[in-house]
C-alpha positions as CSV (number, residue, x, y, z in Angstrom):
1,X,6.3,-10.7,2.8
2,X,8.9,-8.9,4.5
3,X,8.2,-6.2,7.1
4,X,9.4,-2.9,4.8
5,X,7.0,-3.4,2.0
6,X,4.4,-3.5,4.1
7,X,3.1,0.2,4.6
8,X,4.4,2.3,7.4
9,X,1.7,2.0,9.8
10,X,1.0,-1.7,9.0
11,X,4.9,-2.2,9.1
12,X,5.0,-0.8,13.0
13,X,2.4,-3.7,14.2
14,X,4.4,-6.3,12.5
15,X,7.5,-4.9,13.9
16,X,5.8,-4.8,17.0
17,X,4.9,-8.5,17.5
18,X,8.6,-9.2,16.3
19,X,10.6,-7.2,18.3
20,X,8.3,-6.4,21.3
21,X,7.5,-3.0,20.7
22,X,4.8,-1.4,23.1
23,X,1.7,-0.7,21.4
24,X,1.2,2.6,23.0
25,X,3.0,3.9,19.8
26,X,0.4,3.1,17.4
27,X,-1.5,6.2,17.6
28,X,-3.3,9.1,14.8
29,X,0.2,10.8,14.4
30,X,2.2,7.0,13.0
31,X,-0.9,6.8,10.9
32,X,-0.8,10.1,9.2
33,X,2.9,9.7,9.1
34,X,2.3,6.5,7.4
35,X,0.6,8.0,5.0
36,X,3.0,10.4,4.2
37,X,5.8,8.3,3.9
38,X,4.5,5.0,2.8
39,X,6.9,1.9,2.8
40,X,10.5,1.8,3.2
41,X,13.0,1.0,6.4
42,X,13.5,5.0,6.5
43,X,9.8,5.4,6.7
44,X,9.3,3.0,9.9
45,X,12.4,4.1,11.3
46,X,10.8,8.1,11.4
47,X,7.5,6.4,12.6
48,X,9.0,5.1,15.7
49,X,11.0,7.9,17.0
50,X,8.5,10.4,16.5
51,X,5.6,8.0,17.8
52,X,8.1,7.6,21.0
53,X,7.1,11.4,21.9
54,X,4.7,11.6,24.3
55,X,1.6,13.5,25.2
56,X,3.6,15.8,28.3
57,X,6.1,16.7,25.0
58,X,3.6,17.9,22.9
59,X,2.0,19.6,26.0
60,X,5.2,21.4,26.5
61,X,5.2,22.5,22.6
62,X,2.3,23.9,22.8
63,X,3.0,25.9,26.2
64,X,6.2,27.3,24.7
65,X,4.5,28.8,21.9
66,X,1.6,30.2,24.1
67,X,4.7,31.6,26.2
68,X,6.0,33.2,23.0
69,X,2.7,34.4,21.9
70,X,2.7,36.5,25.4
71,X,5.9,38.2,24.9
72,X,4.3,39.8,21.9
73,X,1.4,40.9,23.5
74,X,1.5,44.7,24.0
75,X,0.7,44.7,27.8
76,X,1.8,46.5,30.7
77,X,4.1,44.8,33.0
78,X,1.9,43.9,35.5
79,X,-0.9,42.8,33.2
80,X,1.8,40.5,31.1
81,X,3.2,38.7,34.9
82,X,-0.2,37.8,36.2
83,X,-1.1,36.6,32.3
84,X,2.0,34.2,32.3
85,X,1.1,33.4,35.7
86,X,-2.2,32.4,35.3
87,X,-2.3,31.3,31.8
88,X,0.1,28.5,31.7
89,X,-1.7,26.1,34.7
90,X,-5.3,26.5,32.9
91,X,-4.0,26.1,29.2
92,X,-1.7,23.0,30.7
93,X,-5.6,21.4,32.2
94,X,-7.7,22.2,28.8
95,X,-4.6,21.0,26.5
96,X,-3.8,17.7,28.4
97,X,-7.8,17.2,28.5
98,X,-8.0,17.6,24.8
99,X,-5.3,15.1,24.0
100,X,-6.6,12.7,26.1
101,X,-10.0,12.9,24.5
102,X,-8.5,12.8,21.3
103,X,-7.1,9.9,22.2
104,X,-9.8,8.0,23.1
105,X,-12.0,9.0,20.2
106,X,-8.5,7.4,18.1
107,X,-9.0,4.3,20.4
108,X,-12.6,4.1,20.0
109,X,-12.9,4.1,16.1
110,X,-9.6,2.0,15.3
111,X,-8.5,-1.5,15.9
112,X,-5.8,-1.7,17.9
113,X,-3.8,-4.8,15.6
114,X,-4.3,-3.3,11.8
115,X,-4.6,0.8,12.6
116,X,-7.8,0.2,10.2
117,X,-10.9,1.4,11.8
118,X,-13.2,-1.1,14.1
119,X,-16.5,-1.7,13.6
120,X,-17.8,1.1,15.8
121,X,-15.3,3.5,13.6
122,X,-16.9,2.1,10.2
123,X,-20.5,2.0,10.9
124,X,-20.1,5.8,12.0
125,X,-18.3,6.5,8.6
126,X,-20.2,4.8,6.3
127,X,-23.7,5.9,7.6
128,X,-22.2,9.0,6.7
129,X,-21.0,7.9,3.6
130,X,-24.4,6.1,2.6
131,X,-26.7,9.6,3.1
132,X,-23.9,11.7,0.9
133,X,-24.1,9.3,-1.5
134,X,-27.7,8.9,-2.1
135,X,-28.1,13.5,-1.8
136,X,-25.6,12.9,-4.4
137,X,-26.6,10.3,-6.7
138,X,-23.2,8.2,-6.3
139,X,-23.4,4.4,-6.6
140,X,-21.3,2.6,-3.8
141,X,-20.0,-1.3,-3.5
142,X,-19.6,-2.4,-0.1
143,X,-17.3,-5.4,0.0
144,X,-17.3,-8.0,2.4
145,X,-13.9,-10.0,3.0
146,X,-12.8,-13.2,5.1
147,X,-9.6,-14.0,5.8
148,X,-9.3,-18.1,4.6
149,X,-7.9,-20.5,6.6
150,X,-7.1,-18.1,9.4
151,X,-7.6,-21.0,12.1
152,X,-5.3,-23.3,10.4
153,X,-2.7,-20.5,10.1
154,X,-2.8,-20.1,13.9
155,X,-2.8,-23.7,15.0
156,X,0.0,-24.6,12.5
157,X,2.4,-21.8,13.8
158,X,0.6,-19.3,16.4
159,X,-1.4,-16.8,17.1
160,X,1.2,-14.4,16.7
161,X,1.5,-15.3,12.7
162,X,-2.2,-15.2,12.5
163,X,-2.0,-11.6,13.2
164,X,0.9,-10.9,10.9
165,X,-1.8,-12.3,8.6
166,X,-4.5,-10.0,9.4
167,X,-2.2,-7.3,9.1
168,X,-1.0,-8.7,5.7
169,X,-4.4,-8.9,4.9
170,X,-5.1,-5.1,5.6
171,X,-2.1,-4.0,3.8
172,X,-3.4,-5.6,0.8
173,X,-6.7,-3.4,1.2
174,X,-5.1,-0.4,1.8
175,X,-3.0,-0.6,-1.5
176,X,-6.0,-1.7,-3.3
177,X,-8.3,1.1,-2.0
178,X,-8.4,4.8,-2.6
179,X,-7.9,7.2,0.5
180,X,-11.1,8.6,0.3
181,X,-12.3,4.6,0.5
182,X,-13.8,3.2,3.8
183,X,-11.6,-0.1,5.1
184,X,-12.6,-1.4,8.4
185,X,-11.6,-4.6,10.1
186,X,-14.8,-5.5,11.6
187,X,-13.4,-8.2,14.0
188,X,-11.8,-11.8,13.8
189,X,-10.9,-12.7,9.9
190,X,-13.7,-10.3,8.9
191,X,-13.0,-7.1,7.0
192,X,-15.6,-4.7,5.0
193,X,-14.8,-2.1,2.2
194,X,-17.1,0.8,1.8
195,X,-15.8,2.3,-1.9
196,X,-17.2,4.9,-4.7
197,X,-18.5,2.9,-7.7
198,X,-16.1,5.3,-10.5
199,X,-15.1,4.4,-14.2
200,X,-12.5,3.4,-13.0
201,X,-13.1,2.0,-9.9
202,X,-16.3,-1.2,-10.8
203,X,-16.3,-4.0,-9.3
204,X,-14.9,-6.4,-11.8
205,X,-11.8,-3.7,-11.4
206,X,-11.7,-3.7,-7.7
207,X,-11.5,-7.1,-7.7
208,X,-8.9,-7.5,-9.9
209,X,-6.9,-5.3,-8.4
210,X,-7.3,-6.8,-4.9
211,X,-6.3,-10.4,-6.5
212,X,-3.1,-8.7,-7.6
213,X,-2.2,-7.2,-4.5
214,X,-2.5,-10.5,-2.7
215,X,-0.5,-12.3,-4.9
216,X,2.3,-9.9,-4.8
217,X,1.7,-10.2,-1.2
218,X,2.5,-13.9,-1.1
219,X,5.5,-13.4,-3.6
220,X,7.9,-12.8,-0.6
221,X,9.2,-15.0,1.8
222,X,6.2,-17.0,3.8
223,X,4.8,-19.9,5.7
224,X,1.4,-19.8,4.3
225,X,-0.8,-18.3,1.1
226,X,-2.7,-15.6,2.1
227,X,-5.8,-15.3,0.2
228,X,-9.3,-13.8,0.6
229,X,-13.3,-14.7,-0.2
230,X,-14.8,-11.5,-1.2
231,X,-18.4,-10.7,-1.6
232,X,-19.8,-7.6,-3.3
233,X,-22.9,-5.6,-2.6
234,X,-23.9,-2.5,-4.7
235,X,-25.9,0.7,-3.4
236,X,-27.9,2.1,-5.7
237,X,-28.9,5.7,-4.3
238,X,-32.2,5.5,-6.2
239,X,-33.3,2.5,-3.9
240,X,-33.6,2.6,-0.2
241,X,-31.5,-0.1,1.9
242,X,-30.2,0.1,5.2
243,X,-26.4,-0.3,6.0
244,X,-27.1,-4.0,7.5
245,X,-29.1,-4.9,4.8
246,X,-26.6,-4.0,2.2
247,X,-23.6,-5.8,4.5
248,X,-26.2,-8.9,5.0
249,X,-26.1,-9.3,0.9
250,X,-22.3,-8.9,0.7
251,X,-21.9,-11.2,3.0
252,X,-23.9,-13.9,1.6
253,X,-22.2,-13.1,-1.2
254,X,-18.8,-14.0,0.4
255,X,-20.2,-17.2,2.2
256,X,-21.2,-18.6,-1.1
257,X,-17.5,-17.8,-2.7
258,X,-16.2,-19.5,-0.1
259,X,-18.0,-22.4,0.0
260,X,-17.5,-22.5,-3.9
261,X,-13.7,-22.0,-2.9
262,X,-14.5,-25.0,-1.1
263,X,-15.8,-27.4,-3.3
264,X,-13.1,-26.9,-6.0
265,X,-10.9,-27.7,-3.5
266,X,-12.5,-31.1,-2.3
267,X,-12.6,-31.8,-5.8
268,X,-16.6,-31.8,-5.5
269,X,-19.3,-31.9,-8.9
């Protein structure tokens, strides 16, 4: 699949590994952008000079406009001086401290190769997402998906294509899922989907829809198939179930798709 269709966020990790970007770009502002802009050369190509902006330039936006903000204050003379004087050097400490916090709750809760969130980021949002949905009555599917034949992948041409594969892979989750949908990369080949059980959003649909998207996925230019085994575990707010127990089922779910996957492949009874 070639790097533009992939969306913008996912599009600045492959364009990373291919072209040596640092990684220090990837941060909340080239995913919200990403979102804003989706695919396209034009998209990436905004991504990466406004992600090459650093923290001291936004620092120095914000002082500007507190700067600005002063001139229209109605003080005396006096009072105005020792408020520009005094103002700047504090707001410059409690700004510069808030970014960097900010930062580092954006590094705790995302994985640094797909921009999806980690598996400290998803168990916070879906606990969340579990308690609103039972005060609410909403059914949920958590889904549980394994990237196949990851290790072949990486010891028939690298490492470095087994994460363009991983980042394929959550490309084709992102497209299938809904904003408001929780997609995590919880480590290795492993991904989970928390998503709202809708009309139009069942399982039978979901999965559908996921199956397309990977097959388009694999329609471009590539070394390899990428496919996923996908298991599927539904909440049902009337029962009680923890988190890990309703992960536990998807994932025995998955493990016996793949096995099945498996035996159809060995040509097994």
């Amino acid at each position: 699949m070639p790097i533009h269709e992939l969306r913008t966020a996912n599009q600045l990790q492959a364009a990373r590994f291919r072209t040596g970007l640092p990684n220090q770009v990837t941060n909340r502002r080239v995913l919200a952008m990403g979102r804003r802009n989706g695919p396209g050369k034009e998209g990436l190509e905004e991504v990466l000079s406004s992600a090459l902006q650093t923290a001291d330039n936004e620092l120095g936006q914000i002082l500007q406009e507190v700067d600005e903000i002063t001139k229209t204050l109605k003080l005396d003379a006096p009072d105005l001086q020792a408020l520009r004087a005094a103002a700047p050097p504090a707001v410059w400490c409690a700004v510069r401290q808030a970014l960097l916090d900010r930062e580092l709750r954006h590094l705790a809760l995302t994985d640094e190769l797909t921009c999806l969130y980690n598996r400290r980021g998803f168990f916070a949002a879906a606990v969340q997402q579990l308690k609103l949905a039972s005060r609410q009555a909403q059914s949920l599917l958590l889904l549980y998906c394994d990237v196949d034949g990851l290790k072949k992948i990486n010891d028939s041409y690298g490492h470095q294509e087994g994460d363009l594969a991983l980042i394929r892979a959550a490309d084709a989750l992102e497209r299938t899922f809904r904003d408001s949908d929780i997609v995590a990369r919880l480590g290795g080949d492993e991904f989970v989907v928390l998503a709202l059980e809708a009309s139009g959003q069942t399982r039978e649909v979901l999965l559908r829809r996921l199956e397309k998207r990977v097959k388009k996925s694999n329609a471009g230019e590539s070394r390899y198939e990428l496919s996923l085994s996908v298991g599927v575990a539904r909440f049902n707010p009337k029962r009680t179930i923890s988190l890990g127990d309703l992960m536990a089922l998807a994932d025995k779910a998955m493990y016996e798709k793949k096995r099945s996957h498996q035996k159809l492949n060995r040509g097994d009874a």
